[in-house]
C-alpha positions as CSV (number, residue, x, y, z in Angstrom):
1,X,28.3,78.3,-183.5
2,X,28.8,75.7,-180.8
3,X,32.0,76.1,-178.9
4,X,34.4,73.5,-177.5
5,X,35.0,75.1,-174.4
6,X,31.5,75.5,-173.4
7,X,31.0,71.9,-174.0
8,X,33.6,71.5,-171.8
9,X,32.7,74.0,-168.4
10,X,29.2,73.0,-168.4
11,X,28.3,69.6,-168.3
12,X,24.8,69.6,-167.8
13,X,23.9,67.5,-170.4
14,X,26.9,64.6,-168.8
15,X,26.7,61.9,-166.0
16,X,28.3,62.6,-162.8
17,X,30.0,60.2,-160.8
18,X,30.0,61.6,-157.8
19,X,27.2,60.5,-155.9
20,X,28.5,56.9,-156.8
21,X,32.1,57.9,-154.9
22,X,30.4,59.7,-152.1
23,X,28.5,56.4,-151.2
24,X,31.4,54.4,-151.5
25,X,33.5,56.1,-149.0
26,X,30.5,56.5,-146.9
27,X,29.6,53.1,-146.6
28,X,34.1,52.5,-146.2
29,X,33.6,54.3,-143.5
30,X,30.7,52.7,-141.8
31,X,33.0,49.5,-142.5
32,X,36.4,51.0,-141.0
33,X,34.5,52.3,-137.9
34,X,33.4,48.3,-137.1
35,X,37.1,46.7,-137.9
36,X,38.4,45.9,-134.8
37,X,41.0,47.9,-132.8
38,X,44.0,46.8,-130.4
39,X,44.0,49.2,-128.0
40,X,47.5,50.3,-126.4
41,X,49.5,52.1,-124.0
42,X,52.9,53.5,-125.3
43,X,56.1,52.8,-122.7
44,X,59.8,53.1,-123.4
45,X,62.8,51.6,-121.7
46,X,65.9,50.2,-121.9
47,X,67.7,46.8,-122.4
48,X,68.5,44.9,-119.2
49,X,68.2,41.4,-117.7
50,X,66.5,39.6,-115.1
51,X,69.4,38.2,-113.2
52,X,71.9,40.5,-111.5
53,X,74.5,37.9,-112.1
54,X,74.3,38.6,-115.9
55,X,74.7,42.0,-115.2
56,X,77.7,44.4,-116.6
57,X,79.6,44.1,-113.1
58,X,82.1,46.6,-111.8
59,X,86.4,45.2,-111.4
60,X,87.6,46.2,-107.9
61,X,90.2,45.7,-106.4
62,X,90.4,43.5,-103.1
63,X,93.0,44.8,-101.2
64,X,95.1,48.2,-101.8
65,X,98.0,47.7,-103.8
66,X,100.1,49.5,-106.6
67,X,99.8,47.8,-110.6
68,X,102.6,46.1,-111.7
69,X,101.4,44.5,-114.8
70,X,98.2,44.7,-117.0
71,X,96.5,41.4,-118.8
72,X,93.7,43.2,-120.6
73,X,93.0,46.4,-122.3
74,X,89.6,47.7,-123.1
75,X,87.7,45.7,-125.3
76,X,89.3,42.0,-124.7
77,X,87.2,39.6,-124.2
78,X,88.0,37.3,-121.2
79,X,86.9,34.3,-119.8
80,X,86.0,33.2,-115.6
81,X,89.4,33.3,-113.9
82,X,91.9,35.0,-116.5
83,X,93.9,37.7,-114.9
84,X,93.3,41.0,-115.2
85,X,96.0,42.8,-114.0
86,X,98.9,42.0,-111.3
87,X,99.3,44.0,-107.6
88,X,102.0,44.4,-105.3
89,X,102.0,45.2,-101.6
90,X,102.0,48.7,-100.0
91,X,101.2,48.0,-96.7
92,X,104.4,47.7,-94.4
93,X,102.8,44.9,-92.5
94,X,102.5,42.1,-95.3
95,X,105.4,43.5,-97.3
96,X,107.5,40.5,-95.8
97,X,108.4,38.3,-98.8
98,X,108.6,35.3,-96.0
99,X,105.9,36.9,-93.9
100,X,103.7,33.1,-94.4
101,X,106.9,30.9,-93.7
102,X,107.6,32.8,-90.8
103,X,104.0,32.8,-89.4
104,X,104.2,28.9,-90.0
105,X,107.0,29.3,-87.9
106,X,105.5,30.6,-85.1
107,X,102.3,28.1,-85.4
108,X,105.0,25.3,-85.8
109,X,106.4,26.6,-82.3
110,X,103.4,27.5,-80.4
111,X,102.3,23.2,-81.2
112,X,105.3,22.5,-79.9
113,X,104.7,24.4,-76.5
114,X,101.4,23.0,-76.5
115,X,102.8,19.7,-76.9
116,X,105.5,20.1,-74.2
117,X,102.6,20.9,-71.5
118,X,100.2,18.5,-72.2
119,X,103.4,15.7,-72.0
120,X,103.7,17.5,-68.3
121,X,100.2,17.2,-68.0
122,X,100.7,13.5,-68.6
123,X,103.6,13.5,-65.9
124,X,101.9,15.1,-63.5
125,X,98.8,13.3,-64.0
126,X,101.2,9.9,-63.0
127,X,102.6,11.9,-59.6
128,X,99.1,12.1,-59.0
129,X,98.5,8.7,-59.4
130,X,101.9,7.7,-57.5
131,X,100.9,10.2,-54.5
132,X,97.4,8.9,-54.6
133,X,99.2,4.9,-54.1
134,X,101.9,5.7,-51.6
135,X,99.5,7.5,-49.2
136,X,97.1,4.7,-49.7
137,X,99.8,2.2,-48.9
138,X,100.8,4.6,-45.8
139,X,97.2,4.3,-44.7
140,X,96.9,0.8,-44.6
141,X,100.3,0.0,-42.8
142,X,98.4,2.4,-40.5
143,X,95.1,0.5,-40.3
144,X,97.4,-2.5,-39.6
145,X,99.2,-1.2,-36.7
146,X,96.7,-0.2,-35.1
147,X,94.2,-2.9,-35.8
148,X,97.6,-4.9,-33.9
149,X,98.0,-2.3,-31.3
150,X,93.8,-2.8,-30.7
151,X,94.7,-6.4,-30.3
152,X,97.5,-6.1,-28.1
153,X,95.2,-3.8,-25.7
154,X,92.6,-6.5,-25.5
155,X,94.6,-8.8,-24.3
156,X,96.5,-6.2,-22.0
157,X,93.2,-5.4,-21.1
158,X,92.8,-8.7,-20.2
159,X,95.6,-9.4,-18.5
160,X,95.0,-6.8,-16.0
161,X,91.6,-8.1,-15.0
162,X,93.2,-11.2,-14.1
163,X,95.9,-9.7,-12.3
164,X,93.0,-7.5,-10.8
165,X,91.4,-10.7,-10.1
166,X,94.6,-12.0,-8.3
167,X,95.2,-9.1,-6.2
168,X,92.2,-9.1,-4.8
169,X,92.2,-12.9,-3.9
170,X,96.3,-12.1,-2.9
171,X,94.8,-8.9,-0.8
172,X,92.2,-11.0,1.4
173,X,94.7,-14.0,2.0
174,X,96.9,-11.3,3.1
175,X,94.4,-9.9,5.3
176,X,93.4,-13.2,6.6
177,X,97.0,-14.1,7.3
178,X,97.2,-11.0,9.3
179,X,94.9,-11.2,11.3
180,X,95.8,-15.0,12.1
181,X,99.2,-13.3,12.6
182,X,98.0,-11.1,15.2
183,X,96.1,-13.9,16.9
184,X,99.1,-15.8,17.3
185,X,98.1,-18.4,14.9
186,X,100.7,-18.9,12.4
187,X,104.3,-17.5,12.5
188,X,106.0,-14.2,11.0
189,X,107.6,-16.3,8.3
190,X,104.2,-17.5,7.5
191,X,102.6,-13.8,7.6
192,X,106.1,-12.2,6.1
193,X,105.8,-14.8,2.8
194,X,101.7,-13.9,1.9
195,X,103.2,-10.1,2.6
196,X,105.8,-10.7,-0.5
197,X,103.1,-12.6,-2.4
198,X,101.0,-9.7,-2.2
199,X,103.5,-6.8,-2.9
200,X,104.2,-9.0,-6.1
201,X,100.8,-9.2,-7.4
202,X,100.4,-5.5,-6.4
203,X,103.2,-4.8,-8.2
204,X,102.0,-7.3,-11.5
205,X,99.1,-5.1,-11.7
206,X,100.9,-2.0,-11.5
207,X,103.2,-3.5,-14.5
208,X,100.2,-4.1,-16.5
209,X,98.4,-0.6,-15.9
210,X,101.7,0.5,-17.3
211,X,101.6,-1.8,-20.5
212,X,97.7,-0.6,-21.1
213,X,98.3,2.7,-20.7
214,X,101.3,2.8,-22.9
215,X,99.4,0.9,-25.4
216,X,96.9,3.7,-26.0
217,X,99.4,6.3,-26.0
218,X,100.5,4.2,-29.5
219,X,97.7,4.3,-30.9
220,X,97.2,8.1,-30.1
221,X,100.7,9.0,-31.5
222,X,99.6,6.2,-34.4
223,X,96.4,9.0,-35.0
224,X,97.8,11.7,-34.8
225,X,100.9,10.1,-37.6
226,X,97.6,9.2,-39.8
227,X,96.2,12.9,-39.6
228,X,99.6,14.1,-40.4
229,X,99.8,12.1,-43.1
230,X,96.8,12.6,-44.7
231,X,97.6,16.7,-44.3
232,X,101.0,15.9,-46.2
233,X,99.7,13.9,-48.6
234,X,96.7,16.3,-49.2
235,X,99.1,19.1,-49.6
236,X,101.2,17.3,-52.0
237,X,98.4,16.3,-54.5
238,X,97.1,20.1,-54.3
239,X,100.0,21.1,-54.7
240,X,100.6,18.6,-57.5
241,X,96.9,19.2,-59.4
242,X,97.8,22.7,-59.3
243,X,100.4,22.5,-61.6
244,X,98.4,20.2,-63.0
245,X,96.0,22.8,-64.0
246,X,98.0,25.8,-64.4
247,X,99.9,23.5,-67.7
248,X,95.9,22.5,-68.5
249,X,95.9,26.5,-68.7
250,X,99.0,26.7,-70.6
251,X,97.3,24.2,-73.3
252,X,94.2,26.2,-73.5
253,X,96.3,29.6,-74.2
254,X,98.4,27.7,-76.7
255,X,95.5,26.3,-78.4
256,X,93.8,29.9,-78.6
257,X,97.3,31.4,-79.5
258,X,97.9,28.7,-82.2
259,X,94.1,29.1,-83.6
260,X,94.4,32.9,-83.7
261,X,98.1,32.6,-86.3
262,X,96.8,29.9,-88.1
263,X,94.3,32.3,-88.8
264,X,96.6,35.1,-90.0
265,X,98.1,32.2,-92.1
266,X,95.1,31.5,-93.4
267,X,94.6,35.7,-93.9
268,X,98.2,35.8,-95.3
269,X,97.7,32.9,-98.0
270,X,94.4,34.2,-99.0
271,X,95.8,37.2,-99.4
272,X,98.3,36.6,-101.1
273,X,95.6,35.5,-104.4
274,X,94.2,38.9,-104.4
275,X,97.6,40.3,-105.8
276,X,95.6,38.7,-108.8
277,X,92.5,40.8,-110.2
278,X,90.7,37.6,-111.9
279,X,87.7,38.3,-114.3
280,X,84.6,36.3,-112.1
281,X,82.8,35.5,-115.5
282,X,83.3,35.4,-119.2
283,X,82.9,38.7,-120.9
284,X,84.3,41.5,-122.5
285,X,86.0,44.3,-119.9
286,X,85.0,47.8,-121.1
287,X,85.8,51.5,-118.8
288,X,89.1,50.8,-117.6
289,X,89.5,53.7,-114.9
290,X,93.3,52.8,-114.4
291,X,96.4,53.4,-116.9
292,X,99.9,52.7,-116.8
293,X,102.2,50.9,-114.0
294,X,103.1,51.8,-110.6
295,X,99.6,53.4,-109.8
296,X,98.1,52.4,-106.2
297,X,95.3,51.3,-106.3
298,X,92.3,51.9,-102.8
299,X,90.8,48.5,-101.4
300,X,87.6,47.7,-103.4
301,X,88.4,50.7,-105.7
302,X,86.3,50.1,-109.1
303,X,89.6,49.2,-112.0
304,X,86.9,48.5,-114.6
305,X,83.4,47.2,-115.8
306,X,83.1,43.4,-117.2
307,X,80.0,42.9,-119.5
308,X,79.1,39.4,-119.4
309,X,79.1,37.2,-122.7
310,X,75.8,34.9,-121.7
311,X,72.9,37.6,-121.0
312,X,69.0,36.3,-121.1
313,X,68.2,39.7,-122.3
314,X,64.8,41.7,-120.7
315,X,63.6,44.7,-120.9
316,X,62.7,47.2,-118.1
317,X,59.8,49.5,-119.4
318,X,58.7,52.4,-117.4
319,X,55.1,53.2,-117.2
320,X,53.0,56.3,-116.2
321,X,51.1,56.2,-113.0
322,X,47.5,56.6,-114.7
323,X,48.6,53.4,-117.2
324,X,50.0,51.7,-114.2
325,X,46.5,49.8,-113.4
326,X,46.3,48.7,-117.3
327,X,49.6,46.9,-117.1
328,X,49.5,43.1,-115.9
329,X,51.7,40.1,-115.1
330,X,51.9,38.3,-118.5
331,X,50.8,40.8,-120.4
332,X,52.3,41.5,-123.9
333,X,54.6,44.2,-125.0
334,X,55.7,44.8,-128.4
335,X,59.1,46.0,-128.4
336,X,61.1,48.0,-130.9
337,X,65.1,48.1,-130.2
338,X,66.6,51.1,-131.6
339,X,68.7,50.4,-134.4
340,X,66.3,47.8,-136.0
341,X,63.8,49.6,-138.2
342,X,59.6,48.9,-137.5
343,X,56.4,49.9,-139.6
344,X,54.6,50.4,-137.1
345,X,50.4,50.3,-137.1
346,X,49.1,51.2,-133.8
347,X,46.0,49.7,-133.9
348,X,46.7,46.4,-135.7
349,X,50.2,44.9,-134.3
350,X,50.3,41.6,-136.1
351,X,50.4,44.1,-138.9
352,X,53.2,46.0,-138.0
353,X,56.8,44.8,-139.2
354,X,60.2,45.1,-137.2
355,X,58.6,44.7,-133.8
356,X,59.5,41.5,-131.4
357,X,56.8,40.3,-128.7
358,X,57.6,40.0,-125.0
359,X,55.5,39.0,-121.9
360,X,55.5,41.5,-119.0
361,X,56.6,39.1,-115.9
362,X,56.8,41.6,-113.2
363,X,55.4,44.6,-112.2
364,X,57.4,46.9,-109.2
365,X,54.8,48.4,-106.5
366,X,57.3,51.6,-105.3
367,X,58.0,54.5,-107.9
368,X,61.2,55.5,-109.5
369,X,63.2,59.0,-109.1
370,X,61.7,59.5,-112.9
371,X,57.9,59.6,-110.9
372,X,57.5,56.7,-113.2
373,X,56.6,53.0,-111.9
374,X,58.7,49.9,-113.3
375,X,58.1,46.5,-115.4
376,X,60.2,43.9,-116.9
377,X,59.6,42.1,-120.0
378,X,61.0,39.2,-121.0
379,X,61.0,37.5,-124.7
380,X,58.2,35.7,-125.5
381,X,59.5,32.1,-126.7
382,X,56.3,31.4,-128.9
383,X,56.9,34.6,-131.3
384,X,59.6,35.5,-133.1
385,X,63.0,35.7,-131.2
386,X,64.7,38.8,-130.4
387,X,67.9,40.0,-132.4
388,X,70.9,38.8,-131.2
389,X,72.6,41.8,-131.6
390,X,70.9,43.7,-128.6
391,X,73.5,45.6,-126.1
392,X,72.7,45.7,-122.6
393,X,71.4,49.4,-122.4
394,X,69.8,49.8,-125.5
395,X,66.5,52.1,-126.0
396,X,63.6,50.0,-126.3
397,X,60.1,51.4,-127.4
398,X,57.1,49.7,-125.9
399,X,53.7,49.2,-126.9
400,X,51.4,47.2,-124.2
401,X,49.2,45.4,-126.4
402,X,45.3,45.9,-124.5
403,X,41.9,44.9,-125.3
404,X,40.4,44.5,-129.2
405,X,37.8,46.7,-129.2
406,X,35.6,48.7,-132.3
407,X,37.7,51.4,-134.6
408,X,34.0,53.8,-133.4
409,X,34.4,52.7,-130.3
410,X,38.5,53.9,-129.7
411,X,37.1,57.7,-131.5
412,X,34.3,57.6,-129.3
413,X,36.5,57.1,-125.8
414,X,39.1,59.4,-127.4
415,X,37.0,62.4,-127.7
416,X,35.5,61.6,-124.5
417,X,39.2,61.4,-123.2
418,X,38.0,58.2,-121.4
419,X,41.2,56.2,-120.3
420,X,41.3,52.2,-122.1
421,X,39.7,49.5,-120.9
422,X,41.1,47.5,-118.5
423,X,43.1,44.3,-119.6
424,X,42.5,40.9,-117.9
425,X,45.8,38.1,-119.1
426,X,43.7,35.0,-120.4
427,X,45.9,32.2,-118.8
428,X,45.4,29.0,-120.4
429,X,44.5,25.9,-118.7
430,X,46.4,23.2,-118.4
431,X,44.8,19.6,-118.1
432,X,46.2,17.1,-115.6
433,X,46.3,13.6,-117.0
434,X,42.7,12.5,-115.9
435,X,41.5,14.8,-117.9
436,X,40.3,17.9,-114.9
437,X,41.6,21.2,-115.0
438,X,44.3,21.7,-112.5
């Protein structure tokens, strides 16, 4: 009796299939081991930018003061120059309400001093000048009188060489006449007459000594009147430029005085914008550290954090020290942002879904804290844009996209624990318009 079930355990008399399968996964496997193979090198991150003015940037507060009104609440959006909140002052020396009027004030009257010595300065400038034209004018009524009194003592000078001349003509006649006198030859009359004649011209010449010498003693005293006045003078126009200078002095110390409260006018006005805490940039203001009115607030204490609205999103990936030499400037990086969901295949990342490209535009030479070094990635414009609903901050997974090599090849350096190959960027050349490689 022939039985089902032994028909059905042995089956010696049916064709297998097996052999058929076996050599078709064999030879898919000899096929799989030559597809190609991206190698990679896994990095993780964060969402940031390149520039630190698109930074979130911390609120603080310019000058100490106590809150006396808010403008925002967390969450508002705000745009470059609304007002965040309003100060008052707590320091006793600006609490004034007329504190910049009054230092006006004291500018305003400080010009005026300034103004009041250099109008002396002009006065005493014309004494100088006045001084300077009356001693010159003294001078040359000097010159004049004694250029005359010269004159007069040349002639003087002449006249008593004449009258020298005369009296000693008038001496020998009167010798002559003597001794004809005492020879009996003329009479006493005769002698007693060229007597008188010579006592007169003695007595010319005498008279004219007198005149010469008196004439020089003028022009002594006329001298010494010129060196006296020339000391007077001298002493008036020191005396004179002194006070010239000393208001020259005045001007200078009124100029610095005036300079230094302009400048706290200047200090006073400015500060009197900082009661107002102003957003520097659009954006939304998030961690307010202050509630309520009436609390003081510490110069450049943080108030708040202001996120700005236009960010040209990066990402900073950290990489381990061993990858560090496989990572290159403009390298790609295929990111995943968490929140956004990816399929990810390793090997093949044209394949995967839910991943966004970026270039890898700087690498940093020190280490981090984490014992990790830094790079920043930045979208790539070519691929598929990044979501526009990133946050600043946001985890970011990384995978730095290396050389295609063999599926055998990857198991072969796996199990030899052999680190990837190194990647070199291909840079494309661009052509100058003659044609030659630039």
């Amino acid at each position: 009796m022939k039985l089902r079930s032994f028909e059905n355990i042995y089956r010696i008399n049916k064709k297998s299939h097996v052999k058929s399968w076996f050599l078709f996964f064999l030879i898919l496997c000899v096929v799989i081991l030559f597809i190609p193979w991206t190698q990679n090198i896994r990095v993780s991150g964060s969402v940031s930018t390149l520039y630190q003015g698109q930074r979130p940037q911390q609120l603080n507060s310019p000058i100490p003061g106590k809150i006396i009104k808010w403008h925002v609440k967390n969450g508002d959006h705000v745009k470059k120059g609304d007002t965040i909140l309003e100060l008052s002052e707590v320091k006793e020396g600006y609490m004034d309400p007329l504190l910049l009027r009054r230092t006006q004030e004291q500018v305003d009257a400080k010009k005026g001093v300034r103004d009041y010595y250099r109008a002396k300065v002009e006065t005493t400038q014309a004494q100088l000048n006045a001084i300077n034209s009356s001693r010159q004018l003294k001078l040359e009524q000097l010159k004049i009188k004694i250029s005359q009194l010269q004159k007069k003592i040349a002639a003087e000078e002449a006249d008593l060489g004449a009258v020298t001349n005369e009296l000693k003509l008038s001496e020998d006649q009167y010798g002559r006449q003597k001794k004809l006198y005492d020879d009996g030859l003329v009479s006493l009359t005769q002698f007693q007459q060229r007597s008188v004649s010579y006592q007169n011209t003695l007595a010319k010449k005498t008279a004219s000594e007198n005149k010469l010498l008196q004439s020089r003693q003028e022009i002594l005293a006329l001298n010494i009147e010129q060196n006296a006045i020339m000391q007077d003078y001298t002493e008036k126009v020191s005396k004179t430029e002194g006070e010239r200078f000393q208001s020259m002095g005045e001007i200078e110390g009124s100029t610095g005085e005036i300079a230094k409260l302009e400048n706290q006018a200047a200090n006073y006005r400015v500060r009197q914008g900082m009661y107002a805490v102003l957003a520097a940039q659009d954006g939304q203001i998030v961690q307010l550290t202050k509630s309520g009115i009436g609390e003081i607030l510490k110069e450049t204490e943080s108030i708040g954090t202001i996120v700005p609205k236009t960010v040209d999103y990066a990402v900073e990936i950290y990489v381990k020290p061993v990858d560090l030499p496989l990572l290159n400037i403009g390298q790609r990086v295929m990111c995943i942002f968490d929140g956004f969901p990816a399929i990810i295949f390793s090997g093949w990342p044209n394949s995967s879904y839910g991943t966004f490209a970026g270039t890898v535009v700087a690498v940093e030479s020190n280490i981090n804290a984490n014992g990790l070094f830094k790079a920043l990635v930045i979208e790539d414009k070519k691929q598929k844009p990044w979501p526009g609903q990133i946050k600043m901050g946001a985890g970011v997974k990384g995978i730095a996209i290396l050389n295609d090599v063999p599926v055998w090849y990857e198991l072969w350096r796996n199990i030899n624990g052999f680190p990837p190959d190194y990647y070199k960027v291909k840079t494309e050349k661009s052509t100058s318009e003659d044609g030659k490689a630039k």
